[in-house]
C-alpha positions as CSV (number, residue, x, y, z in Angstrom):
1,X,11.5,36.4,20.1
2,X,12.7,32.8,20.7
3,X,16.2,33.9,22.4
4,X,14.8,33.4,25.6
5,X,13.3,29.9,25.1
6,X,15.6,26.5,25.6
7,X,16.4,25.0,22.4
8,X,15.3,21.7,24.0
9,X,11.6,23.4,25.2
10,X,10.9,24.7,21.6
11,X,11.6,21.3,20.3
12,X,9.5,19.9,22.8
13,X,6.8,22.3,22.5
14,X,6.7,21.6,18.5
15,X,7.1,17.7,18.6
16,X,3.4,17.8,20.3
17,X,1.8,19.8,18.2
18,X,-0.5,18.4,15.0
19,X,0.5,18.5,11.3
20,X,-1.7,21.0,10.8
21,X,-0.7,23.4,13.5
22,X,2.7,22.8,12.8
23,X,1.6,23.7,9.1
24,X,0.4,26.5,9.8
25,X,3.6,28.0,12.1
26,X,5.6,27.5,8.7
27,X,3.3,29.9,7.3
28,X,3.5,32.2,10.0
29,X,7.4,33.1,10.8
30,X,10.6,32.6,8.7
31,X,12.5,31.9,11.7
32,X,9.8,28.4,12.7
33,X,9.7,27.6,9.1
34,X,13.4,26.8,9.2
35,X,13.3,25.2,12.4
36,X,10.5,23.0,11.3
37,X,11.6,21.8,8.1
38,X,14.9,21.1,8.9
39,X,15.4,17.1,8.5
40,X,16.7,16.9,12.0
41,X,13.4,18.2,13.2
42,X,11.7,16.2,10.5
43,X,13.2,12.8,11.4
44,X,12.4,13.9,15.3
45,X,8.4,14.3,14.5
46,X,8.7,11.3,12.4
47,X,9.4,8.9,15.4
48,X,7.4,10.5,17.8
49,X,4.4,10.5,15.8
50,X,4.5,7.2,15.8
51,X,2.6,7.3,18.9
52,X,-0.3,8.7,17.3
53,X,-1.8,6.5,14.8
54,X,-4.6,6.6,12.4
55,X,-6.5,4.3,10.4
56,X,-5.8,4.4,6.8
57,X,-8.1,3.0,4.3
58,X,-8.2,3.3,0.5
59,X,-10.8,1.9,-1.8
60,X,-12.9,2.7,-5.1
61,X,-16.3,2.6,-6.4
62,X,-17.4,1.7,-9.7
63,X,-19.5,3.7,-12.0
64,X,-20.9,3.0,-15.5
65,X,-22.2,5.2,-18.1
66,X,-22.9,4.8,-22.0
67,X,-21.5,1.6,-21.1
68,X,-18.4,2.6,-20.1
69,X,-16.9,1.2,-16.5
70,X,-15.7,4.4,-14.4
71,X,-13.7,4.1,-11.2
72,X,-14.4,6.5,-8.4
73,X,-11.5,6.8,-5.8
74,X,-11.5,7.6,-2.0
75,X,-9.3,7.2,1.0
76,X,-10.2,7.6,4.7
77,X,-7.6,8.7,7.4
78,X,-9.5,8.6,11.2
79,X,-7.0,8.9,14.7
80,X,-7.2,4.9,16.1
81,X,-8.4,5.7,19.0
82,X,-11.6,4.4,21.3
83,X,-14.1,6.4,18.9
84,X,-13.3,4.5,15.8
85,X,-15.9,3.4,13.9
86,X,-17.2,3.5,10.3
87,X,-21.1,4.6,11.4
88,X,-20.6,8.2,9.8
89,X,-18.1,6.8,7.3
90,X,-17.0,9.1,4.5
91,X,-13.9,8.9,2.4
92,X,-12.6,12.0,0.5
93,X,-11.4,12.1,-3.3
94,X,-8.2,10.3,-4.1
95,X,-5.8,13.5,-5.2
96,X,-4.5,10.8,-7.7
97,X,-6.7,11.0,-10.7
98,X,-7.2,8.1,-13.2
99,X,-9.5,7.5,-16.0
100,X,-11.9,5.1,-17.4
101,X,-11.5,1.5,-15.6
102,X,-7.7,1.9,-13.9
103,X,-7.3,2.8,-10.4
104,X,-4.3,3.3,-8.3
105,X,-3.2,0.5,-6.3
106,X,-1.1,0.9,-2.8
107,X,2.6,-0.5,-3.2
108,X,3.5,0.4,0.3
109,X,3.4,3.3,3.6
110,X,6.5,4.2,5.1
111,X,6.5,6.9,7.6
112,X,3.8,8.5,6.3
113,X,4.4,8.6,3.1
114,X,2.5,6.2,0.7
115,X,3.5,5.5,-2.9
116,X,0.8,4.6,-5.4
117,X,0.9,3.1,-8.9
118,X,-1.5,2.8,-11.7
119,X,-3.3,-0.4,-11.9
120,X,-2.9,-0.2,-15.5
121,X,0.5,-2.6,-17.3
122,X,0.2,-0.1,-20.0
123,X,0.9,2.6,-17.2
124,X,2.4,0.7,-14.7
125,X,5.4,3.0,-15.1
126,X,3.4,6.1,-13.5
127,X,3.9,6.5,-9.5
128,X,3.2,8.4,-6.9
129,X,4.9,9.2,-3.2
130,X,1.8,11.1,-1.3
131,X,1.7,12.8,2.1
132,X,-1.8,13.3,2.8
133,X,-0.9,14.8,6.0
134,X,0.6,17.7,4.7
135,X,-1.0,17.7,1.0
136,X,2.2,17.3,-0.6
137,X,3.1,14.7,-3.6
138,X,6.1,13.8,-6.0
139,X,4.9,12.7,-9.5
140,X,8.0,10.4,-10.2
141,X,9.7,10.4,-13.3
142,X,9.3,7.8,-15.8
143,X,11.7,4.3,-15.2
144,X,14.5,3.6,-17.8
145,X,12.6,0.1,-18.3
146,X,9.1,1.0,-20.5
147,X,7.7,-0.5,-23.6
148,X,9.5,1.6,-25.2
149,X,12.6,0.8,-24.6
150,X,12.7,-2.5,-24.0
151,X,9.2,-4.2,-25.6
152,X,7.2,-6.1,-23.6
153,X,7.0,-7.5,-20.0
154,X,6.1,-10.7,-18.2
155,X,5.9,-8.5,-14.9
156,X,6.9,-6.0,-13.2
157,X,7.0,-5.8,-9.0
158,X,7.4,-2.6,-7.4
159,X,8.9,-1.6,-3.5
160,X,8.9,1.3,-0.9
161,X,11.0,2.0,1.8
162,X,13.2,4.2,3.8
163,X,17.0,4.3,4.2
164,X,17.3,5.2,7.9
165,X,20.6,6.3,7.4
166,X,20.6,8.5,4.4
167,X,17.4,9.8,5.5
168,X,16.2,8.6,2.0
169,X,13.1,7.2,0.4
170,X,13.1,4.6,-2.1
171,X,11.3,2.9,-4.8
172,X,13.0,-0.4,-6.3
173,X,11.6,-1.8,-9.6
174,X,11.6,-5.3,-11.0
175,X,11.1,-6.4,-14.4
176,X,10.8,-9.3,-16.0
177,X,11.0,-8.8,-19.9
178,X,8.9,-11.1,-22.5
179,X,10.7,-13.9,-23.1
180,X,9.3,-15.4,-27.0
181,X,11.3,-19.0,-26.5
182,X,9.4,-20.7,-23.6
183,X,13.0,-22.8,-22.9
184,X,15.1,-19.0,-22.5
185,X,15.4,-18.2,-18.9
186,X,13.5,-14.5,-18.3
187,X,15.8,-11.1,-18.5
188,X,15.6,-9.4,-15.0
189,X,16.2,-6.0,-14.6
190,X,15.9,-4.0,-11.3
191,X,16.1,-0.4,-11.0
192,X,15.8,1.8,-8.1
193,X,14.5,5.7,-7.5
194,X,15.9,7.8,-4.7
195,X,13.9,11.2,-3.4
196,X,17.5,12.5,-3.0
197,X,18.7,11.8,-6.2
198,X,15.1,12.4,-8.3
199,X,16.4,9.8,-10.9
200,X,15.9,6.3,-11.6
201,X,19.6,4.2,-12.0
202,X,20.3,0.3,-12.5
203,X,21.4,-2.0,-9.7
204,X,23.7,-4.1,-11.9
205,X,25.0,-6.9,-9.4
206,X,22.1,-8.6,-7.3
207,X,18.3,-9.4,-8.9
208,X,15.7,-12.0,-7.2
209,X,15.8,-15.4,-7.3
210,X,12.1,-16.0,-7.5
211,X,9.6,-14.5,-8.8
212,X,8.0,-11.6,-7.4
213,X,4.3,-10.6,-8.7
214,X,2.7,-7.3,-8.3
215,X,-0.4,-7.3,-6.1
216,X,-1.7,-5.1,-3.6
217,X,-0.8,-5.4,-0.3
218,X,2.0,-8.1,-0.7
219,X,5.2,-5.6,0.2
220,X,6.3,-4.3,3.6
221,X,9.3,-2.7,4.7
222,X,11.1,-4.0,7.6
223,X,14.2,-3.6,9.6
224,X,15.7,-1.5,6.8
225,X,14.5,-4.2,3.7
226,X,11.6,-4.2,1.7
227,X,9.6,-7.6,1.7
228,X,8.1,-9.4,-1.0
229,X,6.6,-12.8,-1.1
230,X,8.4,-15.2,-4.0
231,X,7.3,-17.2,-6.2
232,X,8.8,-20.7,-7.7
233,X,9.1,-19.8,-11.5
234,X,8.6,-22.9,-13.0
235,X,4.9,-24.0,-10.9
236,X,4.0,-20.4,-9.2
237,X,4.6,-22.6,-5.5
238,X,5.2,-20.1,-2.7
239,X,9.5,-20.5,-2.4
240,X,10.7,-18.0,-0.3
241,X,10.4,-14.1,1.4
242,X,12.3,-12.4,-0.9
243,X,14.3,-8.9,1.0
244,X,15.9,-6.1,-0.6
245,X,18.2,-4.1,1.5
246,X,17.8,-0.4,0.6
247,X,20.9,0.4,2.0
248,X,23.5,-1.7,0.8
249,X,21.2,-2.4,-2.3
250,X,21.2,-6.3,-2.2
251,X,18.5,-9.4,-2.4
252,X,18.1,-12.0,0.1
253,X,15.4,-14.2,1.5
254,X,13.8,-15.3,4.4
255,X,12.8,-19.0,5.1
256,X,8.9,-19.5,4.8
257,X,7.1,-21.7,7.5
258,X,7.2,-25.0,6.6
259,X,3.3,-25.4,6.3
260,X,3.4,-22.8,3.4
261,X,6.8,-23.7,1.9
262,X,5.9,-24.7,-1.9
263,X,1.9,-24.4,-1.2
264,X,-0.5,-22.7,-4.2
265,X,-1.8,-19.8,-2.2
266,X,-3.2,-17.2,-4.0
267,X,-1.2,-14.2,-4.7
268,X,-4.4,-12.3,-3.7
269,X,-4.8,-14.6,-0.4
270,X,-1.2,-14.2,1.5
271,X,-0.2,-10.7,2.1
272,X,3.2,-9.6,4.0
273,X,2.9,-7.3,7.1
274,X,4.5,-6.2,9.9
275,X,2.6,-7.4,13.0
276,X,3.2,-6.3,16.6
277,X,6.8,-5.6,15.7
278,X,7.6,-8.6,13.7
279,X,7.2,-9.8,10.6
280,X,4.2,-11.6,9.4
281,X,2.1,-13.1,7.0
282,X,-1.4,-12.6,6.7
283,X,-3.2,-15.8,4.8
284,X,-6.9,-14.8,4.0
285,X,-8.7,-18.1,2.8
286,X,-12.7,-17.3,1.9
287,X,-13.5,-17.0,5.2
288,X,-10.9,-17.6,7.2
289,X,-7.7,-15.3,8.5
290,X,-4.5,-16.4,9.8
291,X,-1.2,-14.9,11.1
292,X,1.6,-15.8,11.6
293,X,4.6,-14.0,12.8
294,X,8.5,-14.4,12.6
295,X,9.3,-14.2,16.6
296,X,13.3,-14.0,16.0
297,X,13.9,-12.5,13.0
298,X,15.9,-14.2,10.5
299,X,15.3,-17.9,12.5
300,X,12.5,-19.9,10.6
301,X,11.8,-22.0,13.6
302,X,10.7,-19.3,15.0
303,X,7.3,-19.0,13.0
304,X,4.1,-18.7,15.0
305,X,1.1,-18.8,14.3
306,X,-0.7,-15.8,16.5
307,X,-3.9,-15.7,15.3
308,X,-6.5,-17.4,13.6
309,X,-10.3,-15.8,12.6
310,X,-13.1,-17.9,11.1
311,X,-16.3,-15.5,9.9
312,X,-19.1,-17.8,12.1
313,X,-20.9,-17.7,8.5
314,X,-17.9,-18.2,6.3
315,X,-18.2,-14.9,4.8
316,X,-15.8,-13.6,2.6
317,X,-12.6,-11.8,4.4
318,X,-11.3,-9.1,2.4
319,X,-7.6,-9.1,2.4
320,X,-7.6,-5.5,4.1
321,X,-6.1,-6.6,7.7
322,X,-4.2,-4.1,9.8
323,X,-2.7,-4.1,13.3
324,X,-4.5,-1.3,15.6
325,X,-2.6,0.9,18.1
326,X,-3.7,-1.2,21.1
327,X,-2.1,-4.4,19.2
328,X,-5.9,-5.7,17.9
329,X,-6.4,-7.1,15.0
330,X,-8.7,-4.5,12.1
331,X,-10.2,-6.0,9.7
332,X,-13.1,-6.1,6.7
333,X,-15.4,-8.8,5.9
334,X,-18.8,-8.9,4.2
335,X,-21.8,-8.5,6.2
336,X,-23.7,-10.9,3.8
337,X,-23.3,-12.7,0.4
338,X,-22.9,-11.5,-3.1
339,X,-25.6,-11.2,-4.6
340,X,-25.9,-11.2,-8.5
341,X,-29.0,-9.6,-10.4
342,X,-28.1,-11.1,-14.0
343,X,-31.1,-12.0,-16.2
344,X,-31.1,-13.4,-19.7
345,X,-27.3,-11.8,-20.0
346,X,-25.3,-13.6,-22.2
347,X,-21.9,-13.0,-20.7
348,X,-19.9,-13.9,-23.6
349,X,-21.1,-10.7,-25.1
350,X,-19.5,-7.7,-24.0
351,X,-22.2,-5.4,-23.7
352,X,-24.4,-7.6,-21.7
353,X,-21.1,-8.1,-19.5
354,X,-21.5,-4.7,-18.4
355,X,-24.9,-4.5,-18.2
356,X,-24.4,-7.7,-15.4
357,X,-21.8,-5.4,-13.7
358,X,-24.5,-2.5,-13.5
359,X,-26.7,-5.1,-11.5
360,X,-23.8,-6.3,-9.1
361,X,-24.7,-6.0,-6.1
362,X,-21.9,-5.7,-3.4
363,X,-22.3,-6.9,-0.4
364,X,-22.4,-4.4,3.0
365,X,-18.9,-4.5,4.4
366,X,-18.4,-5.0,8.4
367,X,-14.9,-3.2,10.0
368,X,-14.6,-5.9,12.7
369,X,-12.0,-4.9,15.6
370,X,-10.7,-8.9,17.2
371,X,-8.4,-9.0,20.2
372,X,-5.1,-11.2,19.3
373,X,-5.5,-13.3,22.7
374,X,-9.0,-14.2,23.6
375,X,-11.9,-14.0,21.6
376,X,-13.4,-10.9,22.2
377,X,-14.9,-9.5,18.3
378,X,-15.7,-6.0,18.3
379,X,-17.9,-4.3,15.8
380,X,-17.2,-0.9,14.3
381,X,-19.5,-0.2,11.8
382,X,-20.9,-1.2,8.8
383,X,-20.3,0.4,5.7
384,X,-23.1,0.8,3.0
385,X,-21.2,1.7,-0.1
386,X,-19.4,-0.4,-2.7
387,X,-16.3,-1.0,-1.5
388,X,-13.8,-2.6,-4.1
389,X,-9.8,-2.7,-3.5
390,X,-9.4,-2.3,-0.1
391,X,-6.5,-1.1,1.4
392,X,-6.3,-1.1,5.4
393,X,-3.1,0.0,7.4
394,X,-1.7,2.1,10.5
395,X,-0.5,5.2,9.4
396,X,1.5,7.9,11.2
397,X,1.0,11.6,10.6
398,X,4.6,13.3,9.7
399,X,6.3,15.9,7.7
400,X,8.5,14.0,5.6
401,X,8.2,15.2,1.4
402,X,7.8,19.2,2.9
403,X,10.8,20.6,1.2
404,X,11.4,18.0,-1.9
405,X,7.3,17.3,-3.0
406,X,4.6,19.5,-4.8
407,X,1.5,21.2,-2.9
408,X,-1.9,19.6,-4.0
409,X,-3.9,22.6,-5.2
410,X,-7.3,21.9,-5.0
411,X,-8.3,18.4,-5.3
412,X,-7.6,16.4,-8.2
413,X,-4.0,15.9,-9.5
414,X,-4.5,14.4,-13.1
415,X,-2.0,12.7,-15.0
416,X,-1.5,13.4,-19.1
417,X,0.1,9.9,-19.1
418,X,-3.0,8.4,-18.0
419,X,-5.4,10.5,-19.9
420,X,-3.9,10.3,-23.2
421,X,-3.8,6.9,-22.9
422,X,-7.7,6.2,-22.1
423,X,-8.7,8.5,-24.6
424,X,-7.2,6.0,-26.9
425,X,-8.6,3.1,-25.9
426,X,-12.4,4.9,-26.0
């Protein structure tokens, strides 16, 4: 039936049409399904979705019952277009099930694909690469560095990114193993996990020179290298942007601006985006947001500082920022102060601790939309429910983990690892 159509029309026909439509054409005919999921159509949809963004927003609640903290988890996907706004907000179940207190936390989004991990150091080793697009996961397999194997760890970092050229998705893994004489300089070992290959393998000639830490929202991946912020080991002083090339497998670094170079920021306070197309660093200081962006990459005189954001009543910034598809800044701060209800609670006691977390009160949050030039401050909404462990980015609809991940069946995948290890700790 599709002799008669121009190889270049069909393509073009396909490449606008939804996830879901195109979803559903797989289902449909053998001869679309093959067309579709080939990777040279698959790489095609991939860049020209990129056009159509959405809003992608993780987060959790918190629960308690018989004294016992229970995390509730949620994401929100919503096109970024002139109708965003949070007034009939609703997120929808994280696939991703954990138990008790852990929660997943983001490591990074690359071409629609997002990879998770477990909050958890105990379970650290447990991650995720989800398509919610398409509904379609890959429950990686466990790292050769675990407890296990190797006893305990000072840290471990984790990356995500794409090799372009192999069409290839990876996750790198750095650990830094216990060290018990506080004069012995820390073991580092770095491991990497390729979609192609489904295994984990060592990288044997190139490790960090700083320290990387493991915190939400600190990674992006850039001009074919994951970026992490590093750490001085000695005094925790910002040093460096560490890089790791995920195709030729290397480390390297990228000069700071000299304002931050050997500062105390927070781990939780600078985060590492990409920015209008360059790379950037988000520093979120109470209430208070700055950016600054890399204008020639590789060239440290080239920092800028492009933006800068005070709350008029100092009130607490999340560090949730993205970059919206019409190159304004999205953000989440707290529409008033937190509020603690804690009476006669001792809080060294650990049942009245929870009790004081029953009464927390979290704030209403505000999804602000700022222009980067000018000071124009749109409001989108604000949202009523607890939000705890943000995560805010641009995400891109796409097909990638069709052929190599698992369909989501119903809508709750749950994890033995991560049972069976809060079952012990009731």
């Amino acid at each position: 039936m599709f002799d008669c159509l121009i190889y270049e029309l069909l393509i073009n026909i396909l490449l606008r049409l939804p996830v879901k439509t195109l979803v559903i054409c797989i289902c449909t005919c053998r001869t679309l399904q093959s067309f579709i999921t080939s990777p040279n159509f698959i790489a095609a949809y991939t860049n020209k979705s990129k056009q159509n963004s959405f809003v992608f927003l993780k987060y959790h609640t918190d629960s308690f019952g018989k004294n016992i903290k229970r995390v509730n988890e949620y994401f929100w996907l919503h096109p970024d277009n002139n109708s965003l706004n949070v007034k009939d907000f609703k997120g929808k179940n994280l696939p991703m099930k954990c138990y008790g207190s852990y929660f997943y936390k983001i490591v990074g989004c690359c071409n629609g694909v997002i990879c998770l991990t477990c909050n958890s150091s105990a379970t650290s080793y447990i991650i995720y690469l989800w398509n919610p697009s398409i509904r379609k996961y890959i429950h990686v397999p466990d790292p050769n560095v675990m407890y296990k194997t190797h006893g305990r760890f000072n840290n471990v970092c984790l990356g995500f990114g794409f090799n372009e050229l192999a069409n290839d998705y990876k996750i790198i893994r750095v650990v830094y193993i216990h060290r018990i004489d506080l004069f012995e300089e820390v073991p580092v070992l770095v491991e990497v996990y390729s979609v192609s290959a489904r295994s984990w393998r060592y990288i044997e000639n190139s490790s960090p020179n700083h320290l990387l830490q493991m915190q939400q929202c600190t990674q992006c991946f850039f001009k074919g290298a994951i970026h992490w912020m590093g750490y001085n080991r000695l005094n925790r002083g910002l040093s460096a942007i560490v890089t790791f090339d995920v195709v030729d497998e290397s480390f390297g670094e990228v000069k700071l601006p000299a304002s931050l170079e050997g500062s105390n920021s927070s781990f939780r306070g600078l985060i590492n985006r990409v920015c209008w197309d360059m790379l950037a660093l988000i520093q979120v200081n109470s209430g208070c947001c700055q950016i600054w962006v890399m204008k020639k990459y590789g060239v440290a005189d080239s920092w800028t500082k492009m933006f800068t954001y005070a709350h008029p009543t100092l009130r607490p910034i999340m560090p949730a920022i993205s970059i919206r598809k019409n190159k304004d800044i999205l953000m989440l701060t707290t529409k008033s102060e937190l509020i603690w209800e804690i009476q006669d609670a001792t809080m060294d006691n650990f049942l009245h601790r929870l009790r004081a977390f029953e009464n927390f009160k979290v704030p209403d949050i505000t999804m602000l939309s700022a222009q980067r030039i000018g000071d124009k401050m749109e409001e989108l909404g604000v949202v009523t429910e607890p939000l705890r462990e943000c995560y805010l980015a641009s995400y891109e609809e796409s097909l990638a983990l069709f052929n190599e991940g698992e369909p989501i069946i119903g809508d709750v995948i749950e994890d033995d690892a991560i049972k069976d290890n809060n079952l012990r700790s009731q």
